[in-house]
C-alpha positions as CSV (number, residue, x, y, z in Angstrom):
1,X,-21.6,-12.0,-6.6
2,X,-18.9,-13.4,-8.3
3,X,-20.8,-16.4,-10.3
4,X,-20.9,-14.1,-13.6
5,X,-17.8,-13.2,-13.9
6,X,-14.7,-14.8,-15.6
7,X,-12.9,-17.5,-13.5
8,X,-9.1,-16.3,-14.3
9,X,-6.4,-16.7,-13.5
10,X,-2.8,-14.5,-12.7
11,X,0.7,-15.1,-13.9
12,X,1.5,-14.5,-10.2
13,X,-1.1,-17.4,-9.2
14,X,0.2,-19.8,-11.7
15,X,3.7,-19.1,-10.8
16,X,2.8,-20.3,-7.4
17,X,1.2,-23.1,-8.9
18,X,4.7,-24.5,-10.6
19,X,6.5,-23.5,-7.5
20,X,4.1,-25.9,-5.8
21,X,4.2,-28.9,-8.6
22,X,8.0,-28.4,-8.4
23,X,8.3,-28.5,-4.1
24,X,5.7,-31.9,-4.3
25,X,7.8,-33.4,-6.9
26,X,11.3,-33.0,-5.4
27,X,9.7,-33.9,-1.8
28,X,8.3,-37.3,-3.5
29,X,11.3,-37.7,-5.0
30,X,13.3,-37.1,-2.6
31,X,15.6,-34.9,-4.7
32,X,16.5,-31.1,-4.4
33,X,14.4,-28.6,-6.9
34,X,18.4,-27.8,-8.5
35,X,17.4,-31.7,-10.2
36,X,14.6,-29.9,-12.2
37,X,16.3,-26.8,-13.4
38,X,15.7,-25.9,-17.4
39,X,12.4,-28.4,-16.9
40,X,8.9,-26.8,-18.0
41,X,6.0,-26.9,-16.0
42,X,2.4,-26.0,-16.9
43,X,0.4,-24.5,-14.8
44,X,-3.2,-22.8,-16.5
45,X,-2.0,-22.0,-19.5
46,X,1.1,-20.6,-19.1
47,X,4.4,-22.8,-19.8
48,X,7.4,-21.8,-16.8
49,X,10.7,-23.5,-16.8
50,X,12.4,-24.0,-13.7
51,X,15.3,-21.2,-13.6
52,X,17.6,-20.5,-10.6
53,X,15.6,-18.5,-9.2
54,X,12.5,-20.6,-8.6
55,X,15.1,-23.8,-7.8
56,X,16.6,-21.2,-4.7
57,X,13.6,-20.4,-3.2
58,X,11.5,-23.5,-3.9
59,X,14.8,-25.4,-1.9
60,X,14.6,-23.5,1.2
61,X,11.3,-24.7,1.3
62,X,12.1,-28.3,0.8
63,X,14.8,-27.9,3.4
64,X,12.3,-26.7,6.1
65,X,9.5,-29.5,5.2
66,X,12.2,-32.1,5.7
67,X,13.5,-30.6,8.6
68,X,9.6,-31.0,10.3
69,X,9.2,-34.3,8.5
70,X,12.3,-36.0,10.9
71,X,9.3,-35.6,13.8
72,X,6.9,-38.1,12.3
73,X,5.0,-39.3,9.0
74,X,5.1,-36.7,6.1
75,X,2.1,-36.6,3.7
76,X,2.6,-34.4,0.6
77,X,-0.3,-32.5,-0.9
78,X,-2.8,-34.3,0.7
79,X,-6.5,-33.9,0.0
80,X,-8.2,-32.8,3.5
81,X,-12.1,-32.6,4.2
82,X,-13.4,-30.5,6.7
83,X,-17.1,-30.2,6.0
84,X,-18.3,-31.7,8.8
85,X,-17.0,-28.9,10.8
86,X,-18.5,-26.3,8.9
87,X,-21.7,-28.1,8.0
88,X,-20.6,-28.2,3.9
89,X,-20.0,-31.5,2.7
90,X,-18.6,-30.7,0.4
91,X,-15.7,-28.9,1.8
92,X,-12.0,-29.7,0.8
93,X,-9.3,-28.3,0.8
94,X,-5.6,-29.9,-0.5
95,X,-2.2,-29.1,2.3
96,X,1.0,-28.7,0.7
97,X,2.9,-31.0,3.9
98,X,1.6,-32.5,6.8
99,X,4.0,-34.2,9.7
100,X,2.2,-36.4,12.2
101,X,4.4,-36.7,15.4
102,X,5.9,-40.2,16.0
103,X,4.0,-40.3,19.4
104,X,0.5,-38.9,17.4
105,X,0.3,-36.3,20.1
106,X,1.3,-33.2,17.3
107,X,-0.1,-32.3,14.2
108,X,1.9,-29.8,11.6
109,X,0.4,-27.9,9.0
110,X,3.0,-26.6,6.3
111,X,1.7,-24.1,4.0
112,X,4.3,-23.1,0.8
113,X,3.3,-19.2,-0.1
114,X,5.4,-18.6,-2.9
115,X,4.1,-14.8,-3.9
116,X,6.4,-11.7,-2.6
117,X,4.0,-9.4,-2.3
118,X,1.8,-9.7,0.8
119,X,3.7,-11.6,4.2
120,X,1.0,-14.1,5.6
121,X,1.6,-15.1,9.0
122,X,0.7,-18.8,10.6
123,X,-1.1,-17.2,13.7
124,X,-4.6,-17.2,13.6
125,X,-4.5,-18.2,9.7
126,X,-7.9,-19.6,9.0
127,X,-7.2,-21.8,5.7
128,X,-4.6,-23.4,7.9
129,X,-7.0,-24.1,10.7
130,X,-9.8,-25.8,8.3
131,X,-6.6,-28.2,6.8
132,X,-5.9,-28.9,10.5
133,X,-9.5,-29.7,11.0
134,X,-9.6,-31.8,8.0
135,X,-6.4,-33.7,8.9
136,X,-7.6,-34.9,12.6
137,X,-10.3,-35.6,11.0
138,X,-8.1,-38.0,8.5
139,X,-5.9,-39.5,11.4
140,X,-8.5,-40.1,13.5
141,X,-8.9,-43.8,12.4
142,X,-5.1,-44.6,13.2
143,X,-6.1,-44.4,16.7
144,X,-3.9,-40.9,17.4
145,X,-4.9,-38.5,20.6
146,X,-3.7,-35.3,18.8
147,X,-2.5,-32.6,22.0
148,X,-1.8,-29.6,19.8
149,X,-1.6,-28.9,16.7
150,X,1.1,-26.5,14.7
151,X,0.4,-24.6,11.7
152,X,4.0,-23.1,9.2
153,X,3.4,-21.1,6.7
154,X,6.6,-20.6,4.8
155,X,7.5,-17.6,2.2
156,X,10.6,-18.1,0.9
157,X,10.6,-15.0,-1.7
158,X,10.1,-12.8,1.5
159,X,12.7,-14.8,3.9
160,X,9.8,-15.0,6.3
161,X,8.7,-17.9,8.0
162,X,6.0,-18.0,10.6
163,X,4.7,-20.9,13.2
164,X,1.8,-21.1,15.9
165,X,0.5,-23.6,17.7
166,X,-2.7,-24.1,19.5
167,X,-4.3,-26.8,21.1
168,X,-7.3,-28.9,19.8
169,X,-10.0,-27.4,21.9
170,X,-9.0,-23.8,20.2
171,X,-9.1,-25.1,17.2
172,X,-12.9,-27.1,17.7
173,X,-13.9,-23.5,18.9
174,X,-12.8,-22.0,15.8
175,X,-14.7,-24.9,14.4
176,X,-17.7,-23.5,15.9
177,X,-17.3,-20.1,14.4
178,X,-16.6,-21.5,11.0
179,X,-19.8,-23.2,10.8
180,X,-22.1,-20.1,11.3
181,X,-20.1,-18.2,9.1
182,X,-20.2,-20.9,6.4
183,X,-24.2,-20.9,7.3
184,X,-24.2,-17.0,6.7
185,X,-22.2,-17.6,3.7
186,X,-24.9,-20.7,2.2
187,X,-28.1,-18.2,3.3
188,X,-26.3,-15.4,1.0
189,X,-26.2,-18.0,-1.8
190,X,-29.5,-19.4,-1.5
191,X,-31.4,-16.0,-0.3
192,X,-30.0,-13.0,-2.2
193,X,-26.6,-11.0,-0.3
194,X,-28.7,-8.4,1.9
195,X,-25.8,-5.3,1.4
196,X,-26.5,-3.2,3.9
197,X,-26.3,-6.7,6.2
198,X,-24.3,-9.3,4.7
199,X,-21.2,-7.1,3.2
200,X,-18.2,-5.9,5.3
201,X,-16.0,-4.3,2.8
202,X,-12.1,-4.0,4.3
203,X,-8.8,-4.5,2.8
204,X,-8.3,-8.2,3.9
205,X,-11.3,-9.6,2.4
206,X,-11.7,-7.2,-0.8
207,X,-8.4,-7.8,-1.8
208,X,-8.8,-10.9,-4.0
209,X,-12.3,-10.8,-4.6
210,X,-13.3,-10.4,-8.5
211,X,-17.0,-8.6,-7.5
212,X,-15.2,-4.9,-6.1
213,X,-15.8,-3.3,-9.2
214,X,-19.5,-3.7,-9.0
215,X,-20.1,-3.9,-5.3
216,X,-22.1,-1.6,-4.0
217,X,-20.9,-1.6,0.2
218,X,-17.1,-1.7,-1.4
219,X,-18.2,1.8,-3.4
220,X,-19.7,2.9,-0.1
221,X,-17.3,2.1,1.7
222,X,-14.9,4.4,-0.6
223,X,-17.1,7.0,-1.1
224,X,-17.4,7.8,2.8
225,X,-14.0,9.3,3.4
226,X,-13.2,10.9,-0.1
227,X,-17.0,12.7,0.1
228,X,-18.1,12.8,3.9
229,X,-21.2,10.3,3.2
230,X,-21.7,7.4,0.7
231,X,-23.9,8.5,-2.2
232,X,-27.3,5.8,-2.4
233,X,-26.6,5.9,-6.3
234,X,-23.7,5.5,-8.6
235,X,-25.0,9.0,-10.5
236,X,-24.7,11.1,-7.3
237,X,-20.6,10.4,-7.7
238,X,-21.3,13.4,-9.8
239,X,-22.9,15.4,-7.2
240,X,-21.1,14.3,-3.7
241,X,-19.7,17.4,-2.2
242,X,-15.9,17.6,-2.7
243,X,-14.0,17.1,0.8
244,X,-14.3,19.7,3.5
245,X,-18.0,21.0,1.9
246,X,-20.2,20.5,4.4
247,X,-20.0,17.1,5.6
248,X,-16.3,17.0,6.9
249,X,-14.0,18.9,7.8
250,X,-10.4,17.2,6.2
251,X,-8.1,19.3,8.4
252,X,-9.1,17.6,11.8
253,X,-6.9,14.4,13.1
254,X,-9.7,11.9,13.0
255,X,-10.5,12.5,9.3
256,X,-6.4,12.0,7.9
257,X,-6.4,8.9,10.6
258,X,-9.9,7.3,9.2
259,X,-9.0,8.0,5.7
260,X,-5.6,6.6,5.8
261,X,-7.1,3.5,7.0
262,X,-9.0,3.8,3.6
263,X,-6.5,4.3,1.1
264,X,-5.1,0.9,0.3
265,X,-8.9,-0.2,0.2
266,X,-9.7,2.6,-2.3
267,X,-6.6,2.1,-4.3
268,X,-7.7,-2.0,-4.4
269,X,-11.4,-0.9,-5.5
270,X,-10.0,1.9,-8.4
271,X,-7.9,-0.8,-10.1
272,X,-10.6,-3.1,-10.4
273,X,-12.5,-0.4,-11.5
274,X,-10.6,0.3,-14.2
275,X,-9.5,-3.8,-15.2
276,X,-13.7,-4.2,-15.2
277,X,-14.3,-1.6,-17.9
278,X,-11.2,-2.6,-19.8
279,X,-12.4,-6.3,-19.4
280,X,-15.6,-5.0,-20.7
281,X,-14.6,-3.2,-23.7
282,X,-12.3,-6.0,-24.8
283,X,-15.2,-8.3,-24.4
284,X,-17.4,-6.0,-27.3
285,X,-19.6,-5.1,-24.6
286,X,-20.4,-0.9,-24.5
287,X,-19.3,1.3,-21.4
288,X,-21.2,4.4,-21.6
289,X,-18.7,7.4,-22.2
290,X,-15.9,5.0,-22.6
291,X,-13.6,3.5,-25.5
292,X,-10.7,1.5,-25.8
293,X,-7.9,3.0,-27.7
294,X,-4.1,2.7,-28.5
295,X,-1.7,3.1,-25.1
296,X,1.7,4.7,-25.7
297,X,3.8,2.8,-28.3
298,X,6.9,0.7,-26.6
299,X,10.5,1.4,-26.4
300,X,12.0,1.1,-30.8
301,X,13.9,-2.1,-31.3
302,X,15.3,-4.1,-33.8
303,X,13.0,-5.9,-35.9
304,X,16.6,-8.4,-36.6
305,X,19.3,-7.7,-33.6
306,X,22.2,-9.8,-35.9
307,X,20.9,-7.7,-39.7
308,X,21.0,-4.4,-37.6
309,X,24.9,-5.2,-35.8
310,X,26.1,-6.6,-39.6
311,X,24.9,-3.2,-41.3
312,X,26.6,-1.3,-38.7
313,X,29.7,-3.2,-39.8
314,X,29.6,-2.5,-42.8
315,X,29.1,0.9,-42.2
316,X,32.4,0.8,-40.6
317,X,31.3,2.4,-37.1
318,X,33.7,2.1,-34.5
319,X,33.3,-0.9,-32.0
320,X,32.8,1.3,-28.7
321,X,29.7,3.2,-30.6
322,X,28.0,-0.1,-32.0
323,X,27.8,-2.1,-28.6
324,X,26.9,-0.7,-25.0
325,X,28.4,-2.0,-21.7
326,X,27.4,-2.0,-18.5
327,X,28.6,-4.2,-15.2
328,X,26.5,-6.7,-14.1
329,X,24.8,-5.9,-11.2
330,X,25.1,-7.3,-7.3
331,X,21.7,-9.3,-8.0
332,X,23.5,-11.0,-11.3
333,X,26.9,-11.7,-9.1
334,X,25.6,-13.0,-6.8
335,X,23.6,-15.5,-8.6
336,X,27.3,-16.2,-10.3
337,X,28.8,-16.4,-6.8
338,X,26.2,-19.2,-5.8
339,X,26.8,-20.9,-9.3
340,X,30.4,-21.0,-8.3
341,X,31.7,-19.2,-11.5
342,X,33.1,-16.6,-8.4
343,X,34.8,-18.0,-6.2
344,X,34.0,-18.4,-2.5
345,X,37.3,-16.3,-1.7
346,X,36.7,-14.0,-4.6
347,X,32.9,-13.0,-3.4
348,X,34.0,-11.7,-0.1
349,X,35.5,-9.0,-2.2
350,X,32.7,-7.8,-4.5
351,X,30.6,-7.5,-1.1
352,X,32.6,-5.5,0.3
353,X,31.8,-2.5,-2.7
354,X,28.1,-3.2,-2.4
355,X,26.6,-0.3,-1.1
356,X,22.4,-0.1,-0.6
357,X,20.3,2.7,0.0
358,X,18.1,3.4,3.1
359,X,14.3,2.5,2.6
360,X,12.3,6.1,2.3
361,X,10.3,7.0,5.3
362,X,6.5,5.3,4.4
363,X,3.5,5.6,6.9
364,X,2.7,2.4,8.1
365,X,-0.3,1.0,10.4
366,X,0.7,1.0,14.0
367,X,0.5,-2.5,14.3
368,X,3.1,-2.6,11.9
369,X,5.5,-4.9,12.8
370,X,8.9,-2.5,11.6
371,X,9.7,0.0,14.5
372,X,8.6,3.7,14.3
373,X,11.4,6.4,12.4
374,X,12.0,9.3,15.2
375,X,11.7,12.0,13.7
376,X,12.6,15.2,15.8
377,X,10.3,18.4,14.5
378,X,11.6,21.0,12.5
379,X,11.5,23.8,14.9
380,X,13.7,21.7,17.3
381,X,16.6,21.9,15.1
382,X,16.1,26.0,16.0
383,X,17.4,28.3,18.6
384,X,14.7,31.3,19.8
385,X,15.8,34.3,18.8
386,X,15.3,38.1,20.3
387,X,11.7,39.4,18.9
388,X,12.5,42.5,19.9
389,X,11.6,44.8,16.8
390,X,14.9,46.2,15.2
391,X,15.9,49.7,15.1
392,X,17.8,51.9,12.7
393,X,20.8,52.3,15.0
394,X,20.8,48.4,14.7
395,X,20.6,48.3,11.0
396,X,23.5,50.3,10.5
């Protein structure tokens, strides 16, 4: 489903690919990432330069690959086949760290996740489990009797890191299931994808996949909670009842619990939506009823920052109206605190006039790993009062 379409690529995506060129070249290297700081690294065809930032958090992940490696042999991105598991040959995939236990009875799977936006965790993680597959399979000649095997996945952006381990038989079962869902997957290819059969549209799997705007199970999938019933046609959008018209009834608990469960998915399919037309348009290619035209004009700005500040000189305006100030913020001193220009007795000081806001209340899935808000109802916070209708004696 996705064959057609452009093979693209993010700034996010690239980003994480020179965090990843940056932690495999400090771990060869044995150096720390602060060695490649103002250094430019290409990844797609975007140009990034190593910055604090990316130094920090790319560290803390050196630190924790090292800290595994002490165990055993460490092999850095290492190419790992799997596809006799799955019954693809052609199967690879590429680890960012393995450790092999001194003694050969563990295996560790690092993974490096450098985005900030969605927290992976190790357990259960299927990528991680086809690299583990692929890396007995790459050991196996070295005469090692593997026992368990751990997979890491580490975010620094997020401060989250997450570990599981399981033991070989688990992970030949998972083996098992891999295989017939690669099968399913190869059928799909060769066959034709078989919607009604084939497609199971959620948030997990739609999320990165570049066919939502045109799928058909994603846009019934949608369509279900917002109409009561997925309409068979893209041209009975027009005519689906509205919520509440005949086919639901939006006021009951179950339909505000099943649609909830909906709305990132929904959210996911209108943006694609939207980036397909606009991909569309750009491309020369028609979209019936649609046209591209000029967003809101950015913020004014000086076309020559240094000609602008030397007229206003010699217009003889006063030096507080010409410049604005502004303190830097706790991000910024931070990041000046670390770099040393504050000192280590001077930092204690600014913390202590930091001051952060509470996170609003959000609803959350309950298996949501952040503990529930109690929140008391309103007419708790009220005393019962007399009902007794008032007379005019009491009015007076």
């Amino acid at each position: 489903m996705e064959a057609g379409l452009p093979d693209t690529s993010s700034a996010f995506a690239d980003e994480g690919t020179a965090a990843h060129t940056l932690a495999a070249m400090c771990l060869r290297d044995g150096v720390g990432a602060s060695e490649y700081l103002g250094e430019v690294i290409i990844a797609g065809e975007r140009r990034f330069q190593v910055d604090s930032d990316m130094a920090e958090h790319v560290q803390r992940y050196l630190e924790l690959v090292r800290d595994y490696a002490l165990l055993g042999d460490l092999l850095i991105e290492q190419r790992v086949e799997f596809g006799r598991h799955i019954g693809e040959a052609s199967a690879f995939g590429t680890s960012d760290a393995i450790v092999v236990a001194e003694d050969g009875d563990e295996l560790i799977i690092i993974d490096l996740k450098y985005g900030r936006g969605v927290k992976v965790d190790a357990e259960g993680n299927e990528q991680l489990m086809l690299y583990a597959l692929g890396a007995l399979d790459l050991i196996e000649p070295l005469g090692y009797e593997v026992k368990r095997v751990r997979l890491v996945i580490h975010q620094p952006r997020l401060a989250h890191a997450s570990e599981w381990e399981c033991g070989v038989a688990a992970l030949l079962a998972f083996a098992e299931r891999a295989k017939a869902a690669a099968s399913h997957a190869m059928a799909c290819i060769q066959l034709g994808v078989d919607e009604a059969e084939d497609l199971m549209p959620g948030e997990k799997q739609c999320r990165w996949c570049k066919a939502k705007a045109t799928c058909g199970a994603l846009r019934d999938a949608v369509a279900e909670p917002v109409f009561g019933t997925a309409p068979a046609t893209p041209e009975e959008f027009d005519e689906a009842p509205v919520p509440g018209a005949k086919h639901i009834e939006p006021t009951t608990d179950e339909w505000l619990s099943a649609a909830m469960g909906k709305v990132e998915l929904i959210e996911g399919w209108c943006k694609a939506v939207r980036a397909e037309a606009e991909r569309r348009l750009l491309a020369g290619q028609p979209v019936q009823g649609w046209k591209l035209v000029e967003g809101r004009r950015g913020s004014r700005k000086w076309a020559d920052e240094k000609a602008a500040e030397e007229a206003l000189k010699a217009m003889r305006i006063k030096h507080d109206q010409m410049y604005d100030y502004s303190v830097i913020s706790p991000t910024s001193a931070e990041k000046l605190a670390k770099a040393e220009v504050i000192g280590p007795r001077q930092w204690p000081k600014l913390q202590a006039l930091i001051t952060q806001s509470d996170g609003k209340p959000s609803v959350a899935p309950e298996a949501d790993k952040r503990p529930a808000l109690v929140v008391t109802p309103t007419a708790d916070e009220f005393e019962a009062v007399n009902t007794t209708a008032a007379t005019a004696d009491d009015l007076v």
